[in-house]
C-alpha positions as CSV (number, residue, x, y, z in Angstrom):
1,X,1.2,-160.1,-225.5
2,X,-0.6,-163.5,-226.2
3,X,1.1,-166.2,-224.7
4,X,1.9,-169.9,-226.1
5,X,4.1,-172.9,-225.4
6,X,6.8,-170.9,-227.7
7,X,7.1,-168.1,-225.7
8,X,6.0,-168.7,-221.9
9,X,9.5,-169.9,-220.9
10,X,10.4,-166.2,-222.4
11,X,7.8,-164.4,-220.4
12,X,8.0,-166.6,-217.2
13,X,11.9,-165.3,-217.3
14,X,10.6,-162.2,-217.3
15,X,8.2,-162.4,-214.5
16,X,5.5,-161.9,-216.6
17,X,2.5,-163.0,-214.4
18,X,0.3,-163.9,-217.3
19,X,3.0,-166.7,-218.7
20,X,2.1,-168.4,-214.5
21,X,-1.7,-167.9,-215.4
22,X,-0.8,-169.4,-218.6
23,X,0.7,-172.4,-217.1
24,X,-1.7,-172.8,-214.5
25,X,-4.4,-172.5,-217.3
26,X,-2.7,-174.9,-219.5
27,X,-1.4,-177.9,-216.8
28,X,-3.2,-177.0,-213.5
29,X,-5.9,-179.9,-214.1
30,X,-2.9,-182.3,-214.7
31,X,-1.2,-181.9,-211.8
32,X,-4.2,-181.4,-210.0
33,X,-4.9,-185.3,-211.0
34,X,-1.4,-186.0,-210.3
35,X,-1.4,-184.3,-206.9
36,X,-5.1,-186.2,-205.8
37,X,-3.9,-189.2,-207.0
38,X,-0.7,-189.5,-204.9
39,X,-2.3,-187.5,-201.7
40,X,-5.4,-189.3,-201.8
41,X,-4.5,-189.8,-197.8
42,X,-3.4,-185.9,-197.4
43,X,-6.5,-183.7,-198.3
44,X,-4.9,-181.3,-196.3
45,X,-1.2,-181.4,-198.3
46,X,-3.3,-181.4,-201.7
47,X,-3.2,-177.5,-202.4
48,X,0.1,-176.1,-201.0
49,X,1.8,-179.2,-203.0
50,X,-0.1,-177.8,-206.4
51,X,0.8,-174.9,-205.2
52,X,4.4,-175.5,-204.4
53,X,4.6,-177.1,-208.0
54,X,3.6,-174.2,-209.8
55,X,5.8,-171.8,-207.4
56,X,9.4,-174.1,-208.1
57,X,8.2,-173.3,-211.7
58,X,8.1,-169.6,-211.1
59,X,11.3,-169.1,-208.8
60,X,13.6,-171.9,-210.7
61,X,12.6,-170.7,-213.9
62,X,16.3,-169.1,-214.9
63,X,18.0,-171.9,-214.8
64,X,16.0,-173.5,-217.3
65,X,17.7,-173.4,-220.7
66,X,15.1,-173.9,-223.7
67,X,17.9,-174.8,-225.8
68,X,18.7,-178.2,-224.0
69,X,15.3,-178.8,-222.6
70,X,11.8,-177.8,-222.9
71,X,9.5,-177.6,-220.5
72,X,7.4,-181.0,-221.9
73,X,10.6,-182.6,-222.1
74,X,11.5,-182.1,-218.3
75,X,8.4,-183.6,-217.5
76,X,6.5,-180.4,-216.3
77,X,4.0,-181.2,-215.0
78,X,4.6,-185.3,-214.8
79,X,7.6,-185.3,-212.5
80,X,7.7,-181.9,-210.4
81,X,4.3,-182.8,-208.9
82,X,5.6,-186.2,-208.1
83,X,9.0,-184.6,-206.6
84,X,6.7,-182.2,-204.5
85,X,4.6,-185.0,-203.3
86,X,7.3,-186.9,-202.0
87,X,9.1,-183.8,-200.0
88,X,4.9,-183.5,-198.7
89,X,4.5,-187.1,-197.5
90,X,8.0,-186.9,-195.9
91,X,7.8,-183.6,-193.7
């Protein structure tokens, strides 16, 4: 199954690995600017906080209802990164 912005809330539900590759594919580079940007001091907290981004997206992802919201709408990947960098600087 291909997947697109139309279904990869579907698959992601569904644990379909490929809808993660998909996002990662898709919005890795963003918050990979988004994450530098803000942890310009943490080289070291750069990766596990992309990586901690992309892993809320993956574990949280039954709660999200693409009826109310969708994922552009929430702000994926604007605001998760900048949640997860906060909760990095912090610890």
């Amino acid at each position: 199954m291909e997947i697109s912005d139309k279904n990869v809330v579907k698959q992601l539900k569904k644990k379909n690995e490929k809808a993660l590759q998909y996002l990662i594919d898709t919005y890795g580079g963003l918050v990979k600017h988004i994450v530098y940007k803000y942890l310009y001091k943490y080289p070291q907290e750069r990766e596990e906080c992309i990586n901690d981004v992309f892993w809320v997206v993956w574990d949280k992802i039954s709660a999200f209802d693409p009826k109310k919201n969708s994922l552009k709408k929430i702000g994926l990947p604007q605001s998760l990164p900048t949640k997860r960098l906060i909760i990095s600087v912090r610890s």
